[in-house]
N, C-alpha and C positions, 0 to 999 in steps of 0.2 A: 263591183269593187274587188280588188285582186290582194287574197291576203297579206296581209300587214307582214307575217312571213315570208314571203316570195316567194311560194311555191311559183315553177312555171304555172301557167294555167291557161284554157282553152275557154271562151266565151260563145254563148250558144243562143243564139239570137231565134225566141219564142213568135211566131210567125202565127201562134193561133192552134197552130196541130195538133194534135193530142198525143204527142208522144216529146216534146221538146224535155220533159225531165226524165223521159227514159234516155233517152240521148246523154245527158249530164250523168246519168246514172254508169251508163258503158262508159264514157269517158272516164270518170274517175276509179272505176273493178282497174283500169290501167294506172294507178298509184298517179296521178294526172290531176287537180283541182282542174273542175268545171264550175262554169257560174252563169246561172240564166239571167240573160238582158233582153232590152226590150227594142222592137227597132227604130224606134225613135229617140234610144239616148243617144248623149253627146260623143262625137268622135273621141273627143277628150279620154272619156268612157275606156274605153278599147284599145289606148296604146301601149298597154302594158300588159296587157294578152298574146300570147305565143303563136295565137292561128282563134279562127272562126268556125263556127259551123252554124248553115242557115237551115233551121227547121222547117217541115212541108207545113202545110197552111192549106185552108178548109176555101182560100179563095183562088182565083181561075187567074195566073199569070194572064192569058192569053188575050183577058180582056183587061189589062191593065188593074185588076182589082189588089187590094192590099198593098198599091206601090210607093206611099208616101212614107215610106222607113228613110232610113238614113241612108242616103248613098254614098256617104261621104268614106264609107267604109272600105269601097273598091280603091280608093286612093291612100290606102293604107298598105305599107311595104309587109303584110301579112300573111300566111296562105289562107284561105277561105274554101267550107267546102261547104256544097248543099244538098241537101236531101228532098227532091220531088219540090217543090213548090219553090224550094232554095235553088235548083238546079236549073227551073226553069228561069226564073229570074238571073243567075249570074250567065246564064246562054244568051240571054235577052242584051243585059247591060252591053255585054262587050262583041254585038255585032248581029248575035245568031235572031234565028228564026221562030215561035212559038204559037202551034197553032191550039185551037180548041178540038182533038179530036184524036183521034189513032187511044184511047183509054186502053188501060192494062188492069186487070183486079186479078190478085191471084196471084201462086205461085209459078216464078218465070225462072227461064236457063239465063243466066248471063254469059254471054262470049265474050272470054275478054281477047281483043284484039292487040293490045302493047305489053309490051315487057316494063311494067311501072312500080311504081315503090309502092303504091298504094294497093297492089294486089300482089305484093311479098307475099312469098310461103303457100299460096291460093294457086288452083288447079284452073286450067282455062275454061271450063265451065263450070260454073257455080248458079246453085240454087239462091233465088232472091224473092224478094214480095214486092208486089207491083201496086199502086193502088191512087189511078191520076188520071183524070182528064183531060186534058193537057197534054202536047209533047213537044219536045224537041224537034223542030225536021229542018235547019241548019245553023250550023256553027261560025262562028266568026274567026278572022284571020288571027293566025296563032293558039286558035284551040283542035285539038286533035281527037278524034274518035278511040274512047277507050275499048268500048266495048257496045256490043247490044245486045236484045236482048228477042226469049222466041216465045210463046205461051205452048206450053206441050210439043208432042211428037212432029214437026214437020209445022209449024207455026210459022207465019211469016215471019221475019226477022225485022224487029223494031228498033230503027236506028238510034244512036245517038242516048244510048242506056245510060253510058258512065265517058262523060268527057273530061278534056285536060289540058290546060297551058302550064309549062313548066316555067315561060317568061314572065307569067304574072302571078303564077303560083295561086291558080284558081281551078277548083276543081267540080263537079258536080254528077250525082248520084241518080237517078230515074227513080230512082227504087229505094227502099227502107233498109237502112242496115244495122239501124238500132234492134229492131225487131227479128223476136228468137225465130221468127220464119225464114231472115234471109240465113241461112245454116252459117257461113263465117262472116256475117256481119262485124261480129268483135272484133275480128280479125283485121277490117277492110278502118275500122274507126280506129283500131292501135295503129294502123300504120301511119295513118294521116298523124295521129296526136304524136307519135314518135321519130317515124321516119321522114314527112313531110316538115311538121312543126319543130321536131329537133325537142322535145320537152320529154324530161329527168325524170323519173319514177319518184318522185322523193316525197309525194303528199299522200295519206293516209286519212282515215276516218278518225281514228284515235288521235294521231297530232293534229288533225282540226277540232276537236274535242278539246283537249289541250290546250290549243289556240284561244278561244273562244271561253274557256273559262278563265283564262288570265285575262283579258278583254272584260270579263263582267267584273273582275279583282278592282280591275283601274279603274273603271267607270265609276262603279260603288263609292270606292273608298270607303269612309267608315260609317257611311251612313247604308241603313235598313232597306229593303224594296216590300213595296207593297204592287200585289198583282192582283188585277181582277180575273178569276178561272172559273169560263164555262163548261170545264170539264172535255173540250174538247180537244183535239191533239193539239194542236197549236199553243196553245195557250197551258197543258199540262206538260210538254215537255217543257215548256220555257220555267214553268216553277220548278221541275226534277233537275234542268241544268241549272239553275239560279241558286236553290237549295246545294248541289254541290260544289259551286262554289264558293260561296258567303257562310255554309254551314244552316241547316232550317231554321234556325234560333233568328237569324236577321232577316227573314221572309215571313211576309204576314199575305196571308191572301183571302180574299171574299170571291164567296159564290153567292150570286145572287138567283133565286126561284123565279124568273117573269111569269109564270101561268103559262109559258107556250114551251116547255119542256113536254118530253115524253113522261108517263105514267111512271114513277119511282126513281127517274134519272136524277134528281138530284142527290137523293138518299145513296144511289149508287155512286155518284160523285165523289162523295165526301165519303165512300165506305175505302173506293178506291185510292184517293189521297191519304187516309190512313194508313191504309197496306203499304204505301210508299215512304210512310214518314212524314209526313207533310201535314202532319195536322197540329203541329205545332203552336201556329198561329192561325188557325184556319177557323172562319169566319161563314155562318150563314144566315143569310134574311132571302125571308118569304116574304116577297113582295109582288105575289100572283094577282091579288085582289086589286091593289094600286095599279098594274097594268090593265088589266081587263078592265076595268073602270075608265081608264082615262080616256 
């Protein structure tokens, strides 16, 4: 859901990989709102996002695995761009070829072959990280070869690294550009989020901050929250933002002991909510015996 402010904003569709919130993370160092979705919400979802981006994913395009997400997305007047698992799928959708085989691990040269937006300001070979079973070995009519890619000194040359249709404004990655190994990755994801998507620098951490505490204002209203805090992040920043917005005085929260905490974590809990102000209204029952009992 695409702040209530309007930031432009770029949605990043969690594929399983284990880096889809580094991805949201570089997107937004570009003053950019990102927002992790999942691929089976509603198109509905999505049309208020400026551009896409499909995260790699732990499953094998090549055998059709992970593919009941929402396709409905490529019929969306959006750009789209994917990374390794995402790459191989929008090859797939719109024609190309994807086999199980040709793997990359490791640090790769990318050649980039066109003169494109997406590799503004970037030198024709650029270091990348590679890490996919999978490849690309043909593209479909209207996508064009951006670039490939070599493993070391005199490596074969692995076609089909960074492809691109400007008619459908879809594009895809071989290779990881979230990650501080590919060296201008940053680079290769502002362009997308700036020069492809056309999206404004105008969103910060601070005015989401901001945002989001006028958002608990209105919710609230004049009534108190009560929160259950197991002391773990999730749930202790929700009382540290809640506390500053409504003030600690209308937060009341409980820790509860189950008997399956670590050795003094509670104690540290509630030593830590202190230090933060928060003990205001703060609440504990040892209820170790009741569990291990029941």
């Amino acid at each position: 859901m695409v702040s209530s402010m309007q930031h432009d904003a770029i949605a990043v569709i969690d594929f399983g990989g284990q880096y889809a919130h580094l991805i949201a993370t570089k997107v937004r160092r570009q003053n950019v709102l990102a927002e992790i979705c999942q691929p089976d919400d509603s198109l509905e979802k999505f049309k208020n996002y400026k551009g896409i981006i499909l995260s790699g994913s732990p499953s094998l395009s090549a055998f059709g695995e992970d593919s009941e997400y929402n396709k409905g997305i490529y019929e969306l007047e959006l750009p789209i761009l994917g990374f390794c698992f995402g790459h191989q799928e929008i090859a797939k959708h719109y024609g190309g070829r994807v086999i199980h085989g040709d793997q990359e691990w490791g640090h790769a040269d990318l050649h980039v072959t066109q003169d494109h937006p997406l590799f503004k300001g970037l030198s024709k070979i650029e270091q990348v990280w590679m890490s996919h079973f999978d490849s690309v070995v043909e593209i479909g009519p209207d996508f064009v070869e951006l670039g490939y890619s070599t493993l070391g000194e005199g490596g074969k040359p692995h076609r089909f690294a960074a492809i691109g249709s400007d008619k459908y404004k879809r594009y895809g990655f071989q290779y990881h550009p979230e990650v501080d190994d590919t060296v201008h990755g940053d680079k290769m994801i502002a362009n997308f989020v700036r020069e492809i998507c056309g999206c404004k620098p105008t969103w910060t951490m601070e005015a989401f901050l901001d945002e989001q505490l006028e958002l608990i204002r209105q919710q609230a209203g004049e009534q108190d929250v009560f929160l259950l805090i197991s002391g773990g992040v999730d749930s202790t920043v929700a009382a540290k933002v809640i506390a500053q917005a409504l003030g600690p005085e209308r937060l009341y929260l409980l820790h509860v002991d189950n008997g399956m905490m670590r050795k003094g974590e509670s104690q540290r809990t509630l030593n830590a909510l202190t230090a933060m102000g928060l003990d205001r209204n703060l609440h504990f029952i040892d209820a170790s015996e009741d569990f291990l009992k029941a």
